[in-house]
N, C-alpha and C positions, 0 to 999 in steps of 0.2 A: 733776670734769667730768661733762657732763651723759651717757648712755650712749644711741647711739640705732639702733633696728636698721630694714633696710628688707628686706618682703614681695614679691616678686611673683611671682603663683599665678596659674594658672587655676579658675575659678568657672562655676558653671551660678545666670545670676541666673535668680531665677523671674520670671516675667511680673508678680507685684504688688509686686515690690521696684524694676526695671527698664524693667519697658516690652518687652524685648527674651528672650521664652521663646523657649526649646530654642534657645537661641544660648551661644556661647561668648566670656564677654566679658574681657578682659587684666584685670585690676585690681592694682592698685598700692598697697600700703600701706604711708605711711610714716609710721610710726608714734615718738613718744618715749618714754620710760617716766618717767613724772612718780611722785612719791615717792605712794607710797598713801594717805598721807591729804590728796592734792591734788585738789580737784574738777575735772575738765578739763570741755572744751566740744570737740566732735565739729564737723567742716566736711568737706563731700565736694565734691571737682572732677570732673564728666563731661567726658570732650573726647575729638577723635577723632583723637587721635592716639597713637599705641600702638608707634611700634619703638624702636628700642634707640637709639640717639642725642638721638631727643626725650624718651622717656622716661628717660635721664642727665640731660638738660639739666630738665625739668620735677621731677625730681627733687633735684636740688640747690634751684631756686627753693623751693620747697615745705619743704624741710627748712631752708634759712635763717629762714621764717617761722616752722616751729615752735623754732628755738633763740632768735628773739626773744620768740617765745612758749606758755614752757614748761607751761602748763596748757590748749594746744589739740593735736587729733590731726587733721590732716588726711589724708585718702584723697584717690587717684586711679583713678579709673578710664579704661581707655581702650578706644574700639573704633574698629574702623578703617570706612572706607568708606561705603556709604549705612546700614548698620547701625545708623552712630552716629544719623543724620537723622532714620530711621524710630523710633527707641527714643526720639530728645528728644521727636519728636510726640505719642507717647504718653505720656511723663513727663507734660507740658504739660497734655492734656487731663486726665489724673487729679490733677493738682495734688500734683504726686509730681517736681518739679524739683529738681536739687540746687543747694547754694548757689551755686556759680559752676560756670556750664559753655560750653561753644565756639558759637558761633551762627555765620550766614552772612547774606550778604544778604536773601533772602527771610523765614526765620526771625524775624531782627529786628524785619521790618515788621510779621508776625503778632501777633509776640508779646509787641511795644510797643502794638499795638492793644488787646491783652487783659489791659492793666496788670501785666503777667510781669514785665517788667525793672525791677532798681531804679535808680534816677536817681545816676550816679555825676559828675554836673556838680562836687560840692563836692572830688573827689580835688586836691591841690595837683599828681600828676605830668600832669597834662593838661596843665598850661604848656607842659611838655618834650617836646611831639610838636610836627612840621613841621606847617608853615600847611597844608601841600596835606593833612594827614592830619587836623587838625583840622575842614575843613570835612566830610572823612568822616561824622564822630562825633559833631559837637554839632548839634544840630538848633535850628531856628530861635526857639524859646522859650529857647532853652540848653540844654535837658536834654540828658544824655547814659548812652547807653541800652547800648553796647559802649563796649571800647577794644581797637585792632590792637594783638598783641606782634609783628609783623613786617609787611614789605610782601615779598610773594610777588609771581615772577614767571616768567611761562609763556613758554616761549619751544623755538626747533627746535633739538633736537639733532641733530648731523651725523658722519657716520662719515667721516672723511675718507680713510681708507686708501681706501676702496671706493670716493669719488671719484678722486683718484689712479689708484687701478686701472683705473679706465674714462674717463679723460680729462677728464675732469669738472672746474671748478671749483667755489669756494662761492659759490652763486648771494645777488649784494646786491641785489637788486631782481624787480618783477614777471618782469620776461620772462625774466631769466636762471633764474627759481626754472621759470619752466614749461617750459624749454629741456630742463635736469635731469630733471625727473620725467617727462617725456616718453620721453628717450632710456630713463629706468628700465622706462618702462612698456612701449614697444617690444619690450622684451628679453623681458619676459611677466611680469614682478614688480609690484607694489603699489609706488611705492617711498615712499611715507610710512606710519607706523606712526602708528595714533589710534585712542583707545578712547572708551566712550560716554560719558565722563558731561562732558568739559568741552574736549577737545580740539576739536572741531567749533565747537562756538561760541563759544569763545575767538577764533579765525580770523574768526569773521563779525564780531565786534565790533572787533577790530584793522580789518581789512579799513574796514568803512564809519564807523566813531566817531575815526580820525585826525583828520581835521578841525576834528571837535569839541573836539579836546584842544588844537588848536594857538593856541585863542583863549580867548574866556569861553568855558568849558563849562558857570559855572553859569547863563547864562540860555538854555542850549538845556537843558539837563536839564528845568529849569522849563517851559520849552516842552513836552519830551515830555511831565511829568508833566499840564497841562493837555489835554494832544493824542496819547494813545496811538498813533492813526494816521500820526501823523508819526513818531514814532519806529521803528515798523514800517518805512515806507516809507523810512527813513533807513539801514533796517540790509538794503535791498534788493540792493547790489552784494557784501556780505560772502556772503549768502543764494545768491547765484550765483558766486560763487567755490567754493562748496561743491558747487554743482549740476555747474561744472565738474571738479574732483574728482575727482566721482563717476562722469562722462561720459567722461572720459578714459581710467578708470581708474587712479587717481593714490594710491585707496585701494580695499583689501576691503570692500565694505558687510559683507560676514556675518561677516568677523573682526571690524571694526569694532563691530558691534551687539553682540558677545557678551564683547568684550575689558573685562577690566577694570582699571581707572585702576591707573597706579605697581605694578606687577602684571606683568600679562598682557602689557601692552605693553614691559616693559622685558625680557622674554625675549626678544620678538618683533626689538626690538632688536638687544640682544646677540647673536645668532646671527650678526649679521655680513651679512646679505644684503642689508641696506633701509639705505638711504642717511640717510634721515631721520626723527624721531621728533618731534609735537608733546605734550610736556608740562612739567608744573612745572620749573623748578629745583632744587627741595627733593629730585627724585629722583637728584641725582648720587651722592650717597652711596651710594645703593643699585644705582645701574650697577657702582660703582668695584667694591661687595663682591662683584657676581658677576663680575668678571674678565675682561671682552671683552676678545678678541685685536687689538684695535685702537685708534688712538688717535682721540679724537673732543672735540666742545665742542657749549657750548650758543649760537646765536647770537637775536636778534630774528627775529623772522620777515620772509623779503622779501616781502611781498604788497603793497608799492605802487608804484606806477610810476618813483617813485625813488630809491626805496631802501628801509627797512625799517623795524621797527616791534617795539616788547618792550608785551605785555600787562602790568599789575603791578594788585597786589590789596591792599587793606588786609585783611593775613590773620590767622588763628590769635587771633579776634575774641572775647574775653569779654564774660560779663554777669554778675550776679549778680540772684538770685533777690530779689523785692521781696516774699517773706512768708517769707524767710527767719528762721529761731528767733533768729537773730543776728546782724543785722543790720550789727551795727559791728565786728565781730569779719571780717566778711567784706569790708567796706570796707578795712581792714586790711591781708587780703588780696590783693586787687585793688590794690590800692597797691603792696606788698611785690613784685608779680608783676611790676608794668610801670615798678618804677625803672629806671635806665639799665646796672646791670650783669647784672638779670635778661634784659632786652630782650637785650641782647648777646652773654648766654650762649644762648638760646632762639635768636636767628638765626644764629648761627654752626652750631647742630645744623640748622638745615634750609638751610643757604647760601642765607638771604636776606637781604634789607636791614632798615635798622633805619627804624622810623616815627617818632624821635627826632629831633630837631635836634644829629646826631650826623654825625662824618664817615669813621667809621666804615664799611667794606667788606668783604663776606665775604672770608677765604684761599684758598676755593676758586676754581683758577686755573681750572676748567673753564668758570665761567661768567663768564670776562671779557670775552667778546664781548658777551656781553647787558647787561654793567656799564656800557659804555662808550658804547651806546647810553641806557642810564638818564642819564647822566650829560651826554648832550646832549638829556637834554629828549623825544624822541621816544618817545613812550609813550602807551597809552590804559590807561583805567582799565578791567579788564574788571567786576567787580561795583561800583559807583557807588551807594553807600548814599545819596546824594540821590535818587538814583531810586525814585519812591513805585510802582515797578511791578512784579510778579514777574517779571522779564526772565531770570534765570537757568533756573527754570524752564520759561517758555516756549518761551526757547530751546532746551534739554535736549531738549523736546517735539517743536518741528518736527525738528531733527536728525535723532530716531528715525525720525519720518516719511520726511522726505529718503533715509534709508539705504533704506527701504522704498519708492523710485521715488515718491515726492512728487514735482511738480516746484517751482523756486523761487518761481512765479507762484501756486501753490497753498500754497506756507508762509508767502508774503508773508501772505497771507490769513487764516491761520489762525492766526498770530502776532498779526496786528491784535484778530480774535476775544479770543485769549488775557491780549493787555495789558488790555482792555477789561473784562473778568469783574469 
């Protein structure tokens, strides 16, 4: 039997190995030990995800590939946060990419422009994704440039003792969510928790893009892509949901501006005082490890006048590098990564759904309110890889602004600017 041992250190990469100096990046090495006079071939995974569950679950994937195949060494690296973003950017430009690593919306569009990605249209596991995930991923030539190992989805977490405590129900709709944060805000408290980088514009795109989901969405996407102004002007009621927010006081702009994602915000949580929390799913795990004295769920968010609404993402999006040393060894890869028992193992470490034609559902009971919304259909896709626009970015962008007294009439504006570049 084959003998296999696994690494995980802390490293200081240098800037010309990485991209990413005087940082401290997780790396992962798991490594085989092939007989000495076996030539191996070397494959590296960058991705940005780095704690202990993902990194179990990516770990196993990874070490089944190299017991099918005992004459390659795969690594992983991992870093967490905008860390990872800014380090791919730079990989990219120095033509310093490893063979497969984690992309996002905007990324892809980049980096499909600049003939980065290799064309993984010929993988046989593409069959095995839902229609709604395959229109994600194959683009209208067929190539196919990522593939989702899960569907993420963002949604409000709720303390319910502290409703309880204060009479409070769980609000399913517009008026009853603002009845809530009202009486919280009354009392002198913030009472929703949100940090910068995707909670804010998560809400505007649920908020104004419901509609679009409830019908064809692919001939408005086509629409915006022809008409950036339309899409602006489409995402103007989410844009002032936020402006009321922030006019309420319903959030801290200066916590807000400074808090960072699955982090900052899940202390901020925990403490027990704030009623409500917008973010991922993926971070239940990590509430459960720090021990709130309280019982709580994740539900869709109520921002519409009749009830409510779960954000979901085709997430944890790979690609492989198309000047890769080895190219079919890495197809290989990407195969072994998105069969149906990797996909399953990988979503169940971040409790989310799988993008398979699988019926399959996370165990965690915490997010069965947002489940059962998925499950009737009520959903906007927050990053829409049909969309040929950097909308995540630009949204990211007015947010900051907004926190900093923008009003909605001046991000309308400045979003329009932004799609248009």
């Amino acid at each position: 039997m084959k003998q296999y041992k696994i690494i995980l250190s802390i490293f200081i990469i240098l800037a010309l190995l990485s991209g990413c100096s005087q940082r401290f990046s997780e790396v992962m090495l798991i490594e085989n030990e092939p007989l000495a006079e076996q030539r191996h071939i070397f494959l590296s995974v960058y991705g940005y995800k780095a704690d202990a569950l993902n990194l179990t679950a990516i770990e196993s994937i990874l070490d089944r590939y190299m017991e099918q195949n005992p004459d390659i060494i795969v690594t992983y690296e991992g870093v967490k946060g905008i860390d990872y973003w800014n380090a791919l950017e730079r990989r990219a430009q120095a033509n310093g990419l490893d063979d497969v690593f984690m992309v996002d919306h905007d990324r892809v569009i980049k980096l499909a422009e600049q003939e980065k990605l290799a064309d993984l249209s010929g993988l046989p596991t593409i069959e095995k994704y839902q229609d709604k995930m395959k229109e994600q991923f194959i683009g209208e030539d067929g190539s196919v440039y990522f593939l989702p190992s899960c569907v993420s989805a963002y949604g409000l977490y709720i303390n319910y003792d502290l409703l309880e405590e204060h009479g409070q129900k769980v609000p399913e709709n517009w008026s009853e969510f603002m009845e809530v944060c009202q009486y919280f805000a009354d009392q002198g408290s913030a009472p929703i928790v949100a940090n910068n980088y995707t909670s804010l514009r998560t809400l505007i795109v649920g908020k104004s893009l419901y509609s679009v989901y409830q019908k064809d969405s692919a001939a408005a996407i086509e629409a915006f892509n022809r008409t950036p102004a339309e899409l602006a002007n489409t995402l103007r009621p989410g844009i002032e949901l936020v402006e009321q927010m922030i006019d309420r006081k319903w959030i801290d702009c200066e916590e807000v501006s400074v808090t960072n994602p699955t982090s900052d915000d899940l202390k901020l949580f925990v403490s027990g005082d704030r009623p409500f929390m917008v973010t991922g799913c993926w971070a239940t795990s990590r509430v459960a490890d720090m021990e709130p004295g309280f019982s709580y769920g994740v539900h869709p968010f109520p921002i519409l006048d009749d009830g409510s609404v779960l954000i979901i993402d085709a997430n944890t999006c790979i690609s492989a590098n198309a000047d890769s040393e080895h190219l079919e060894e890495v197809m290989q890869l990407v195969e072994c990564i998105t069969q149906p028992d990797s996909i399953w193992e990988y979503c169940e470490s971040q409790s989310s759904y799988t993008p398979l034609q699988d019926d399959r559902v996370p165990t965690d009971q915490t997010i069965l309110p947002a489940s059962e919304c998925l499950e009737s259909g009520r959903i906007v896709i927050g990053s829409d890889y049909r969309l040929n626009l950097p909308l995540d970015t630009a949204l990211s962008e007015i947010t900051k602004q907004m926190l900093n007294e923008m009003s909605a009439d001046e991000a309308v504006t400045l979003l329009d600017q932004l799609l248009a570049q």
